[in-house]
C-alpha atoms as one frame of an Amber mdcrd trajectory, in Angstrom:
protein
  75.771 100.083 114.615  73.487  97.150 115.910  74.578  93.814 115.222  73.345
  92.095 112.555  73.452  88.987 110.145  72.606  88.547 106.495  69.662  86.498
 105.407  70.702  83.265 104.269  70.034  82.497 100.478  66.755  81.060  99.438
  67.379  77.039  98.191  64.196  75.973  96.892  65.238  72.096  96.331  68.829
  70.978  97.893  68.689  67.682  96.116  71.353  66.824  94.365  71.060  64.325
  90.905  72.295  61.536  92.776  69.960  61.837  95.472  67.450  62.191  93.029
  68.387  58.965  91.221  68.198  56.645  94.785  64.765  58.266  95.270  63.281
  57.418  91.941  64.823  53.860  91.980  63.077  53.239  95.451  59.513  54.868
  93.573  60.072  52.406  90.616  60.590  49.609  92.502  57.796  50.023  94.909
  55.015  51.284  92.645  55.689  48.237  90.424  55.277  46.053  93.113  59.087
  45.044  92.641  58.587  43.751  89.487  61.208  46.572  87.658  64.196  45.659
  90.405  67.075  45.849  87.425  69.088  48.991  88.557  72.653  47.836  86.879
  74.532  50.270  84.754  73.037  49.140  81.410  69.170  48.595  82.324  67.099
  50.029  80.442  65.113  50.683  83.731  68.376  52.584  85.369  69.375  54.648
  82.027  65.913  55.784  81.827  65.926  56.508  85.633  69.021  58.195  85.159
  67.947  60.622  82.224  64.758  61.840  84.157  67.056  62.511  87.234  69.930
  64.393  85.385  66.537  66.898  83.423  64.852  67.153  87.390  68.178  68.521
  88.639  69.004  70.842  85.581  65.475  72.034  86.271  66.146  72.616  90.234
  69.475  74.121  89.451  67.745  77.212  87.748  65.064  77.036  89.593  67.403
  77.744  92.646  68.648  80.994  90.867  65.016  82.079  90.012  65.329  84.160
  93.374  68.283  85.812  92.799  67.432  86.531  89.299  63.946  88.244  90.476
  66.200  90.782  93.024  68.694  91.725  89.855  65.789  91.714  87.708  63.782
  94.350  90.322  66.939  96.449  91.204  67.706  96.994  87.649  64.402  98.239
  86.808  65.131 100.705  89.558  68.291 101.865  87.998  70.438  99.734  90.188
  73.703  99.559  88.654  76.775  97.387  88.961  79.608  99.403  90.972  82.697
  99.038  88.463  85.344 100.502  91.675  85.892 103.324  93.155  88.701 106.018
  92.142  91.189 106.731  95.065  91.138 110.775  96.395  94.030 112.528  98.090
  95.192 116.228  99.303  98.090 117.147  97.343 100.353 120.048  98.659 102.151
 122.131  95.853 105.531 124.459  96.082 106.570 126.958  94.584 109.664 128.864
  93.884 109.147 132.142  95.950 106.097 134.535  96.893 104.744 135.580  93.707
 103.217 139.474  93.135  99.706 137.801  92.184  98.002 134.907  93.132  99.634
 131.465  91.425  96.991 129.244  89.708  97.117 125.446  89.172  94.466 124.621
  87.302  91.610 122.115  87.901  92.690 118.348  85.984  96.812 119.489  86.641
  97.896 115.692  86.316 101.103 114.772  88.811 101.770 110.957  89.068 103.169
 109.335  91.626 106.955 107.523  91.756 106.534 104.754  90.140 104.895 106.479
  87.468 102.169 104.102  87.193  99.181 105.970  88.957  98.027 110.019  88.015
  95.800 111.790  89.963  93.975 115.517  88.662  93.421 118.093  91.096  89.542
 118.502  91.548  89.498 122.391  91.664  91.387 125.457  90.859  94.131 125.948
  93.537  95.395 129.470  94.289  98.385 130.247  96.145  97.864 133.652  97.519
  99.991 136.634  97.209 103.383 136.519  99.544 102.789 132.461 100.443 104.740
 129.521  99.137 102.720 126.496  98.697  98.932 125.615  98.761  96.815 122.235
  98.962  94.025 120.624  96.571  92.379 117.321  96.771  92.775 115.353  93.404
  91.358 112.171  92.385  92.721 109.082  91.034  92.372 108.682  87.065  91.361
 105.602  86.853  88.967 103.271  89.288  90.745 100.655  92.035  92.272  99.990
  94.966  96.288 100.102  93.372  95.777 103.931  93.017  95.768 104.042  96.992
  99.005 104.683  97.390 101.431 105.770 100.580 102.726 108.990 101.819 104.699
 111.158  99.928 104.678 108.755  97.408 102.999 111.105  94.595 105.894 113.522
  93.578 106.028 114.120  89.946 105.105 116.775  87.763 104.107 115.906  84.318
 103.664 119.181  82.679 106.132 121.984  83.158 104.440 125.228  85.339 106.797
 128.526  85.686 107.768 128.597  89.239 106.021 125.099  90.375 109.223 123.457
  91.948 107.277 120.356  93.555 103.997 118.370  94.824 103.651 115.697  97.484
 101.010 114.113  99.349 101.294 114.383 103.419  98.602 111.251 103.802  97.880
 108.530 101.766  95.698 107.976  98.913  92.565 106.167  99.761  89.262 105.224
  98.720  90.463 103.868  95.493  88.567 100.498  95.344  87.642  97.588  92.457
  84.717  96.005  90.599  82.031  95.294  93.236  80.870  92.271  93.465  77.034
  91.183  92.564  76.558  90.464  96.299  77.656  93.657  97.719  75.683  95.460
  94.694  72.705  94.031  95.628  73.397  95.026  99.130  74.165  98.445  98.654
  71.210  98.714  96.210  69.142  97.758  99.134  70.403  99.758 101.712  70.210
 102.976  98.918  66.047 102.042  98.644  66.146 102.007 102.982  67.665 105.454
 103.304  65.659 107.754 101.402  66.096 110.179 104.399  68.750 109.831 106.785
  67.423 109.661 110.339  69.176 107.337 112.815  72.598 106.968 113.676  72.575
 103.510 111.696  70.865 105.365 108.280  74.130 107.585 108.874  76.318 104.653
 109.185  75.019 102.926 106.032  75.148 105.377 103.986  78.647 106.287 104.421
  79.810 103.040 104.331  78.199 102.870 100.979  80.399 105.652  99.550  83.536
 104.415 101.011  83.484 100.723  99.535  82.786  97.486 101.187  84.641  96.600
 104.049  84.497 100.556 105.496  83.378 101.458 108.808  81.204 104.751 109.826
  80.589 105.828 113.274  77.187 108.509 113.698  77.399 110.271 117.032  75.088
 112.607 117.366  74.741 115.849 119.275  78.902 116.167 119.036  79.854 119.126
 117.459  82.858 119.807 114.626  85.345 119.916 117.715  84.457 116.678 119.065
  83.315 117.845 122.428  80.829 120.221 122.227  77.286 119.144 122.771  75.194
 120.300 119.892  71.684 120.143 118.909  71.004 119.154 115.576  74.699 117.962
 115.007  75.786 114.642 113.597  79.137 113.959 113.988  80.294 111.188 110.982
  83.910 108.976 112.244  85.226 107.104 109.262  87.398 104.373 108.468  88.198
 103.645 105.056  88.527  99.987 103.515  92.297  99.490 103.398  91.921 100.612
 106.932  93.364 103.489 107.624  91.833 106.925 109.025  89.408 108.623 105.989
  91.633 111.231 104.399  90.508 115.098 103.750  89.118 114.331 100.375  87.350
 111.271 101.246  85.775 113.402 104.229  84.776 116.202 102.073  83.513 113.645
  99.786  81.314 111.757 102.215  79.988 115.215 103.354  78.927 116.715 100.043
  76.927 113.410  99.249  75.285 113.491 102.271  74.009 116.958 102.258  71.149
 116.240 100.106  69.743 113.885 102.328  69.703 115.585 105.735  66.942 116.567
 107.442  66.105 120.169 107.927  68.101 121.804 110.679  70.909 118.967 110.688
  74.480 119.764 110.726  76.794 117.344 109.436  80.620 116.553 110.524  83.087
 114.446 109.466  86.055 113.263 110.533  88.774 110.212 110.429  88.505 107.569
 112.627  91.049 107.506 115.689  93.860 105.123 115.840  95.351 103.988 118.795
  98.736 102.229 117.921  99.474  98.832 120.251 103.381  97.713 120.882 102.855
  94.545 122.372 105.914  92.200 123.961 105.242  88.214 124.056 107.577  85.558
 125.685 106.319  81.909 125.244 107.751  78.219 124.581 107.667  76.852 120.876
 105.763  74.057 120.034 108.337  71.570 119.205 108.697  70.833 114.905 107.778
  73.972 114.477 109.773  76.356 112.311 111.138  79.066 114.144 110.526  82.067
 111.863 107.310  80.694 110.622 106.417  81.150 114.075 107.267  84.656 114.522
 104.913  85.391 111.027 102.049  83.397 112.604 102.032  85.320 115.953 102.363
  88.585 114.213  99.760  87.706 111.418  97.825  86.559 114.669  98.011  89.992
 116.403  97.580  92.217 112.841  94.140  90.151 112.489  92.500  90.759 116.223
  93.593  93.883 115.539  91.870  94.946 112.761  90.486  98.329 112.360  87.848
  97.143 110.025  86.802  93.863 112.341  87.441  95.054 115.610  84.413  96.190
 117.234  83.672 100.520 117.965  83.856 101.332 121.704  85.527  98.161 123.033
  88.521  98.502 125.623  91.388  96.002 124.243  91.569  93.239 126.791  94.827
  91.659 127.497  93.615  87.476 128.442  92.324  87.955 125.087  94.707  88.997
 122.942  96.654  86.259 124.635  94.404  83.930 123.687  94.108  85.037 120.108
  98.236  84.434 120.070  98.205  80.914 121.773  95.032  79.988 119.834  97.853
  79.879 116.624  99.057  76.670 117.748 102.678  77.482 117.526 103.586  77.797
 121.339 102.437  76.172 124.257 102.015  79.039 126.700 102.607  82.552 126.579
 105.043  83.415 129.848 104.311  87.061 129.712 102.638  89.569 127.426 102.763
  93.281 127.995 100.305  95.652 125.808 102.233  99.583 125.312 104.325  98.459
 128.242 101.954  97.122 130.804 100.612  93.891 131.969  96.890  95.797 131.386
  93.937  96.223 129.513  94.210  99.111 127.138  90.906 101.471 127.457  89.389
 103.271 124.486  88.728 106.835 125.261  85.879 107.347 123.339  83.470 105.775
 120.548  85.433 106.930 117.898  88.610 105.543 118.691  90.008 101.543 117.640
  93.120  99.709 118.267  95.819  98.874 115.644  98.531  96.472 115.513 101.935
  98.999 115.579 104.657  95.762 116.436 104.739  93.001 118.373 108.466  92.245
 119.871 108.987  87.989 120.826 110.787  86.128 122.537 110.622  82.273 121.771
 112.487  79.267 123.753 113.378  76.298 122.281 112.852  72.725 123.737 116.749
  73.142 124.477 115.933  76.625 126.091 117.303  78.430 123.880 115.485  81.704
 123.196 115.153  83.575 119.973 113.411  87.244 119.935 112.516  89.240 116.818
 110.490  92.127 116.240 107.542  92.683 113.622 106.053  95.694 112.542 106.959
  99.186 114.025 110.876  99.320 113.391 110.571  96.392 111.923 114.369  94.434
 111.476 114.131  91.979 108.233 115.783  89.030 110.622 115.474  88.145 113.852
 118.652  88.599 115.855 119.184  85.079 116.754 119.359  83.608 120.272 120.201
  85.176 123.189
């Protein structure tokens, strides 16, 4: 996607009341030919001043919002409406007891929740378990809107209403997609993107409107020409990479999701693909002095917060080999050590390439070692087999 900025907001008068006050003082003053020069707190001159100044800046202050107003005001003649969340989608994978004679059903809206039994999800379809198999998969979507109902990994479990020979559910991948009420900015900013891409035709139309499905903060990669197995060349093929907002890789359901929107909008002749952005997890391995004052394990959270943030999947920009000097930089740039002795990315003293435009770095652990101003070295390890404390000095 080309880079971009948003338009700044439209101020039509940045004076303030004060400012408004010192202006009219110097107008009264002048255009009496300094006769009215009383400006204390209780001249008549200076409360009357005062009240003409405080109605000029309620006037500017809506005044100022008269722009905004006129966008909400189009877009909802349009049909624009407010975006109250998004409900979370996952792939659920049912058991049962033993090959049955005849296909086994689950009907469409089964409810399972998952184990905190705070967040239900309905299967979207009928599932059917064919004759002499064991288990099947559905996606199911969350029952209510927001981004709680995007929970982990074989997190959703339980059964809620009893089904002869159904002995369990679980979810292989995450729940995702579940997001919350939009905010007016991003409304207006989807509404404006959905009046731009009547038809999708470039990669960026692609890009937009995907993003627009899958919540703010998404990212969508077009490639086109790639066909469904990613290296094919194929013309008339549009191959859709997506990230969703908590990011992590789009799920099944999301992807199907994404795809059936789309469909109405493509161009004759265009096939469309989807699939989950690639992930490449980074293990990186610092050694550096502490600053001295600071606090040792507040250190360690800083660097790793540090390294989780350049890393990003959602910020980090598509197509862009990871560069060692500057994820060094983005460590020492913390403030809490004075110079990084040695940093290794996956093992190496390198640059880490991305093989392809689909594919973005993520922070998997960093492992430090800190010395003291008595040279005493600490070393703990965040993220990836993650120990709660760090093992002390060694």
């Amino acid at each position: 996607m080309a880079d971009t900025i948003p338009l700044d907001s439209v101020v039509i008068d940045e004076r303030s009341e004060e400012i408004i006050i010192q202006q009219a003082r110097v107008r009264v003053f002048n255009e009496s030919g300094s006769q009215l020069n009383d400006f204390t707190e209780n001249s008549p001159v200076a409360a009357l001043i005062q009240g003409q100044a405080f109605a000029a800046a309620e006037l500017l202050y809506y005044v100022n919002k008269l722009p905004l107003a006129l966008v909400i005001d189009f877009l909802k003649v349009t049909g624009v409406e407010r975006n109250l969340g998004t409900k979370a989608k996952v792939t659920l994978t049912f058991n049962i007891a033993a090959p049955q004679s005849v296909p086994f059903n689950i009907p469409q809206g089964f409810e399972v929740v998952d184990d905190s039994g705070a967040y239900s999800f309905l299967t979207d379809n009928l599932l059917q378990i064919p004759v002499g198999l064991i288990s099947g998969s559905v996606t199911a979507t969350a029952e209510e809107v927001g981004s709680d109902y995007n929970t982990p990994a074989y997190s959703i479990t339980n059964i809620t209403q009893p089904l002869a020979f159904l002995t369990g559910v679980t979810n292989v991948e995450p729940a995702s997609g579940g997001t919350d009420l939009e905010e007016v900015a991003d409304t207006i900013s989807r509404a404006l993107r959905q009046i731009r891409l009547r038809n999708l035709v470039s990669a960026n139309d692609y890009e937009q409107a995907a993003e627009a499905l899958l919540g703010n903060g998404s990212v969508a990669k077009a490639i086109g020409l790639l066909g469904a197995n990613k290296a094919t060349r194929e013309l008339g093929a549009v191959h859709l990479f997506l990230l969703n907002a908590s990011g992590e890789p789009a799920n099944d359901a999301q992807l199907s999701y994404v795809k059936s929107e789309l469909s109405n909008k493509l161009q004759l002749g265009t096939s469309l693909y989807t699939s989950p952005i690639e992930l490449i997890p980074i293990s990186a391995e610092l050694t550096g002095r502490l600053v001295p004052g600071v606090n040792l394990e507040e250190a360690f959270d800083t660097l790793w917060e540090a390294f989780q943030d350049y890393l990003n999947p959602n910020s980090y920009p598509l197509d862009q080999d990871l560069l060692l000097y500057e994820v060094g930089f983005a460590l020492r740039a913390t403030g809490v050590i004075k110079e990084a002795g040695y940093l290794t990315l996956n093992g190496s003293p390198s640059n880490i390439p991305v093989p392809n435009a689909y594919t973005l770095p993520s922070a998997y652990s960093l492992f430090m070692q800190l010395v003291d101003a008595e040279g005493i070295t600490y070393e703990t390890l965040r993220g990836g087999g993650e120990s709660p404390e760090f093992s002390g000095f060694v």
